[in-house]
Structure formats: C-alpha cells, structure tokens
C-alpha positions as CSV (number, residue, x, y, z in Angstrom):
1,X,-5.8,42.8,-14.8
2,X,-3.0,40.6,-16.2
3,X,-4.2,37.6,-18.6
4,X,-3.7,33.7,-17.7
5,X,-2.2,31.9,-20.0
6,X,-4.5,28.3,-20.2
7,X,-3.2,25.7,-18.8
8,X,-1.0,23.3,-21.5
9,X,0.2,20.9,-19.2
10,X,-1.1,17.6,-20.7
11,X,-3.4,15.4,-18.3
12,X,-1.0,13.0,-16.3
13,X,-1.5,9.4,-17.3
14,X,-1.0,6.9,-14.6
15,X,2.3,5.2,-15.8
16,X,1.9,2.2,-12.5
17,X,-0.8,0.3,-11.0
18,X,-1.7,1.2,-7.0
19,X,-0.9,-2.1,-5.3
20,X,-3.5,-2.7,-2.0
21,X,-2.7,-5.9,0.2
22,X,-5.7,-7.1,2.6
23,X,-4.5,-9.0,4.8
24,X,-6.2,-11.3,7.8
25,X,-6.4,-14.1,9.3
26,X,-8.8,-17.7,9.0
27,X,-12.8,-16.2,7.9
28,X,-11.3,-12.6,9.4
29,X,-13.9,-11.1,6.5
30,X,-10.4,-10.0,4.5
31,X,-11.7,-11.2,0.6
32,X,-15.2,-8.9,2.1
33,X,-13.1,-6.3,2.8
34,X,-10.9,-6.5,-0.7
35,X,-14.3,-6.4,-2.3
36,X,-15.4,-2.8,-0.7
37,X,-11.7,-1.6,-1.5
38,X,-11.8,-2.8,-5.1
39,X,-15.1,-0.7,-5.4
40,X,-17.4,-0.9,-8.0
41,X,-15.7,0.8,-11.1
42,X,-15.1,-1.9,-14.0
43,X,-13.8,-3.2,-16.3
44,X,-12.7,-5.6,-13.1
45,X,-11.0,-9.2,-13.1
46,X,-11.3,-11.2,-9.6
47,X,-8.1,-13.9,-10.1
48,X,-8.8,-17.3,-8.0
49,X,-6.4,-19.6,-6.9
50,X,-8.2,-21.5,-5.4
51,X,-8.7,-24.9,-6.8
52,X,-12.3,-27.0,-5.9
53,X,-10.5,-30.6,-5.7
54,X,-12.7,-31.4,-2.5
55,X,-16.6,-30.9,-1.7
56,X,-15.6,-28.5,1.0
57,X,-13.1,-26.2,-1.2
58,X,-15.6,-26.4,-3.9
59,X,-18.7,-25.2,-1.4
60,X,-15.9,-22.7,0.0
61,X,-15.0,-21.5,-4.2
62,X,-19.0,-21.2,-4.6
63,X,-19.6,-19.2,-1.3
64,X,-16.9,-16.9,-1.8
65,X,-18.2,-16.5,-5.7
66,X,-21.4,-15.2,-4.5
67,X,-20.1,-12.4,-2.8
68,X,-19.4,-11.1,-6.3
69,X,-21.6,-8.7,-8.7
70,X,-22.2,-10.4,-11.9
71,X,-19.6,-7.6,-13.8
72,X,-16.3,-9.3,-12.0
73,X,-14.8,-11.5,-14.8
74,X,-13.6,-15.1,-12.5
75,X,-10.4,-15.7,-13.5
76,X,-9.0,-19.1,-12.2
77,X,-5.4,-19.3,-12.5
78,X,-4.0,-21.5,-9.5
79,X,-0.3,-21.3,-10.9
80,X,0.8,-19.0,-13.3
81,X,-0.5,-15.6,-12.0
82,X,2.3,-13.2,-12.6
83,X,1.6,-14.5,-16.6
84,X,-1.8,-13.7,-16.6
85,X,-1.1,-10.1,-15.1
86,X,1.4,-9.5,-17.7
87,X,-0.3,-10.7,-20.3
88,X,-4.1,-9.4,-19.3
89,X,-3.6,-6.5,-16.7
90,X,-4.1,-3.7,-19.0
91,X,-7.2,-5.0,-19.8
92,X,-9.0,-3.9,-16.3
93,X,-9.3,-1.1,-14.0
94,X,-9.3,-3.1,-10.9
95,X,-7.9,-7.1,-10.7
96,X,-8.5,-9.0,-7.3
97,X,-6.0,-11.6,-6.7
98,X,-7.2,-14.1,-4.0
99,X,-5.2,-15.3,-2.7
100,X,-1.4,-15.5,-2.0
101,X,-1.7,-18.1,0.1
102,X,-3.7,-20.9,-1.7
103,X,-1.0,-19.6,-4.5
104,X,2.1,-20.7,-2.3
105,X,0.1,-23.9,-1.6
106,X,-0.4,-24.7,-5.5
107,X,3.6,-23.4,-6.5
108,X,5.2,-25.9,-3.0
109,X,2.4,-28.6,-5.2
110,X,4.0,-28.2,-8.3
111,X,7.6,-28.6,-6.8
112,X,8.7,-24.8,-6.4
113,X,11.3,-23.9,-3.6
114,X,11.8,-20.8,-2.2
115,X,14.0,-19.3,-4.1
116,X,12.1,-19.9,-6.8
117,X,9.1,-18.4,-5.1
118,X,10.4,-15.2,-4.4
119,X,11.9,-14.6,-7.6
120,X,7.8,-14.9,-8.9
121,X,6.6,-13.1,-6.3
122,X,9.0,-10.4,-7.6
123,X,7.6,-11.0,-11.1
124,X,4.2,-10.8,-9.6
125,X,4.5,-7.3,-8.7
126,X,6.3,-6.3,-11.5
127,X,3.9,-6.9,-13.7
128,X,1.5,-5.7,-10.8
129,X,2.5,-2.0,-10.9
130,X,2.6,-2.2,-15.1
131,X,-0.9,-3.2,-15.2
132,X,-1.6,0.5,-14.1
133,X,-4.6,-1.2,-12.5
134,X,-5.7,-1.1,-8.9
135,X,-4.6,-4.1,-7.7
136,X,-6.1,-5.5,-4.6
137,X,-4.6,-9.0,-2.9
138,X,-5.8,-10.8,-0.6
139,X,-3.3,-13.0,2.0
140,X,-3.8,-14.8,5.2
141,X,-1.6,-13.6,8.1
142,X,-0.6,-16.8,9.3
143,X,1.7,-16.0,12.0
144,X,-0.3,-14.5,14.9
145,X,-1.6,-18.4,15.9
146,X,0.0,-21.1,17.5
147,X,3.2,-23.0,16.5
148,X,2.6,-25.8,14.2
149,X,3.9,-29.1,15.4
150,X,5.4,-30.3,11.9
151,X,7.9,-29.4,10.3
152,X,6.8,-28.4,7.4
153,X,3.5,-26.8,8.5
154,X,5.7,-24.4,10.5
155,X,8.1,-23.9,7.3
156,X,4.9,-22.8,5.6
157,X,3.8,-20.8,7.4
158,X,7.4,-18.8,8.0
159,X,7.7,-18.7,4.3
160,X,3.9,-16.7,3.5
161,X,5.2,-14.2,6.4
162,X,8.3,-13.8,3.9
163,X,6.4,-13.6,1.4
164,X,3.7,-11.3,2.6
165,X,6.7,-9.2,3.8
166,X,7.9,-8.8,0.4
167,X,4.7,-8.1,-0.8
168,X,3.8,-5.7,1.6
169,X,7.4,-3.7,1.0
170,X,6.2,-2.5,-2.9
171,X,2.3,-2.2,-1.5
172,X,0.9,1.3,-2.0
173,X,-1.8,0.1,1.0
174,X,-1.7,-2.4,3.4
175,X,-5.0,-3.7,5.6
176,X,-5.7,-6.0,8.1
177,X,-8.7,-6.7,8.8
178,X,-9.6,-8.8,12.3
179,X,-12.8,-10.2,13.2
180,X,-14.5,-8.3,10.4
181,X,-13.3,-4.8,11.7
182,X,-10.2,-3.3,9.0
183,X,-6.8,-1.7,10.3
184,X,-5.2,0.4,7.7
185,X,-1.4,-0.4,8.4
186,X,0.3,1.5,5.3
C-alpha cells in the first residue's frame, strides 16, 4: 500500500468579511431576524444609528436594546460608520449595523447629497469585506408601500432603494423578511 504524504497545505485564513443584508419593511421583525443570523459566536459589536432625540425613538432605542444578550458591545455611531468599521472591524467576529436607513436620515441631516452618499456607502463596504467579520445589516425596504405625496418623502425613499441596491450588489446574503416570516433572496 502506497504512503500519503500529510497534508502541508496551510489552513486558509479568511482574507474578507461575509456581508448579510436583512431587509424588511415597518416592524416586519427584520433587526429579530439579523439577530438569529448574527448567531451567538462573539466577540460581536451591534452598531446603532439610531439617535433617541424623542421619547418615542428613545422607548423604540430601549426596546430594540433588549432584544440583545448582554455580550453585544452597543456601538452608537449615527454618522460616521464606515470610520468605525475601518478603524474597529477586526476587532469582532460578527458586527450588526442597524440600520441603513436611520443612517441616510442622519447623513441628508448633516447636509450629504447623493453623490456624496454613494461614494460612503461604497466606503462602507469596503471596509465591510476587510473587517473579515460577518457582517449583518439591517435596511427597511421602503418601496413596496404607497407613493409619498411630497417631494422629498418620495426622493427618500427612491434614494434607500439605490442605496439598498448597491448594497445588496457586493452582499454575500440577502433576506427579507415579511410579517415576521424570512425569504432568503441571494
């Protein structure tokens, strides 16, 4: 019987970060959802962008933080998310990012157009996939309801579908989840 030579080949180290988006619409159960898919494996990081500057988004911030284990690290960081990843990503096994939307909300607050968005959305996943994380994010799907009457509601809402688009594109997984029940779309 011939010998085997052992194996050499060195283990494979994972040289980008799996990128998940969960999307959904308006209490869909999509941040539930990105929770089971983030899993329990630590070190983890659950990035907020949500910002409590009302009693109902504050009571919204606490409810959603007590769906959380006690091991996620709350990282609030309604602007500059694409710097924390860079500079923190390689610190975790799994980051939550929740979510995209509130995040367009707070960049159109601080004066950011389009153009400007896209290019750190780009950013974003750049230093997404070099976190060599699992990355799960959480968006709303805004475009399966009505029409919005303004102007600028409905420019909103056209530019998070662009934006989910482009986020979706360099996704490893894509989910939506509808009335609590999850669709795996990629």
């Amino acid at each position: 019987m011939p010998s085997r030579k052992p194996n050499s080949r060195k283990p494979v180290r994972k040289t980008r970060g799996r990128i998940v988006l969960v999307l959904g619409g308006a209490a869909s159960g999509k941040s539930e959802n990105a929770l089971r898919i983030a899993g329990p494996r630590g070190p983890r990081a659950f990035v907020a962008t949500g910002q409590g500057l009302d009693g109902e988004m504050a009571a919204r911030i606490a409810r959603h933080q007590a769906t959380r284990s006690a091991d996620w690290e709350t990282v609030e960081e309604p602007l500059e998310v694409e710097a924390w990843f860079a500079k923190h990503g390689l610190q975790y096994r799994t980051i939550l990012f929740d979510c995209v939307t509130l995040w367009l909300s707070n960049l159109i607050g601080a004066g950011a157009n389009e153009a400007a968005i896209h290019m750190r959305v780009g950013a974003l996943l750049k230093s997404m996939q070099t976190a060599c994380s699992r990355v799960v994010i959480v968006s709303n799907e805004l475009g399966m309801g009505l029409v919005p009457a303004e102007p600028a509601t409905r420019g909103f809402r056209d530019l998070a579908g662009r934006v989910n688009q482009q986020i979706a594109g360099a996704a490893d997984e894509v989910h939506l989840v509808v009335s609590g029940i999850p669709i795996r779309l990629k």
